[in-house]
N, C-alpha and C positions, 0 to 999 in steps of 0.2 A: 869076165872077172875084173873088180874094181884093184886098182895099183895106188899104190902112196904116191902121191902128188906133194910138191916143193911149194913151200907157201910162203915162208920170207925165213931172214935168219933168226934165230931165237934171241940174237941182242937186240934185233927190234922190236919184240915183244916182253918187256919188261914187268916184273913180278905186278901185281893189281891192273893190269892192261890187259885190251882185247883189241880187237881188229875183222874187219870184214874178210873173207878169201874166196875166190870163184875155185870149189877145184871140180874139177867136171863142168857137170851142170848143175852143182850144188851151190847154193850161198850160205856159206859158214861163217862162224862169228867162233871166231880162234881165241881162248883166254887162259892167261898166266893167272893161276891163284900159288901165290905165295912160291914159284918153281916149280908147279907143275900145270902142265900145258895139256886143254881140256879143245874139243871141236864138237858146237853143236848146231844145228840149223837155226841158220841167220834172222828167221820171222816168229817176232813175237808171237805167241799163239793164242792173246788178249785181244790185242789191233794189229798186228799185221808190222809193229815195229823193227826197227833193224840192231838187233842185238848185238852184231860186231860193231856199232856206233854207242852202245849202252857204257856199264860204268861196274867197276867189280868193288862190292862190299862186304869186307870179311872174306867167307867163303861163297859168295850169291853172285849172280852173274845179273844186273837189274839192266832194264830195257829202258831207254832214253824217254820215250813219248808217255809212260804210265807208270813206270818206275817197281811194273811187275818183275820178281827175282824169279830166279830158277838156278837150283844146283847145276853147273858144270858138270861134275862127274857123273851125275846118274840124269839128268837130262828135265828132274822132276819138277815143279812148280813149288815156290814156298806160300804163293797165293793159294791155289787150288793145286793140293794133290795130287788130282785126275787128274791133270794136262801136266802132259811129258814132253820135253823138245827130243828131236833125231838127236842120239850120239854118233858119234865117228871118230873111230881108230888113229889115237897120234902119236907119232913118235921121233923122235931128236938123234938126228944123226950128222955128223961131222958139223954139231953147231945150227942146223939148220931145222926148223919145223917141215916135219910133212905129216899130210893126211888121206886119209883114207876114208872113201864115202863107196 
């Protein structure tokens, strides 16, 4: 059974900011929209980009190398529909992000 894992403290992940996290043997791409904190798997699913290195617009989570979006919360593509990234379980305690893959 998968456990929340520690993945930095939430004042380093400030509101429109994302960041890479290893938890497991996951690459997650952890993102503040607007104060709320989203974890969805790190590889663009266009090329292969690294989405915790991307850039958060409005509510989109956009990938550095093609500049395809995808929602955070539901994982979905605002390119193409059908293509969904992994979500993963997060949640804020004593200050600190963890996740759950």
């Amino acid at each position: 059974m998968s456990e929340f894992v520690d993945v930095c403290p939430l004042s380093e992940l400030e509101p429109g900011t994302t960041r890479e996290a290893l938890v497991g043997d996951k690459a997650v791409a952890v993102v503040n929209v607007e104060g709320d904190v989203y974890a969805v798997s790190n590889i663009c699913l266009h090329r292969g980009g690294p989405l915790g290195q991307g850039f958060v617009q409005g509510s989109l989570l956009l990938c550095p190398w093609h500049a395809w979006a995808f929602d955070p919360k539901t994982g979905v593509s605002d390119v193409n529909p059908d293509m969904k990234l992994s979500c993963y379980e997060v949640k804020v305690e004593d200050g600190r992000i963890l996740v759950k893959v």
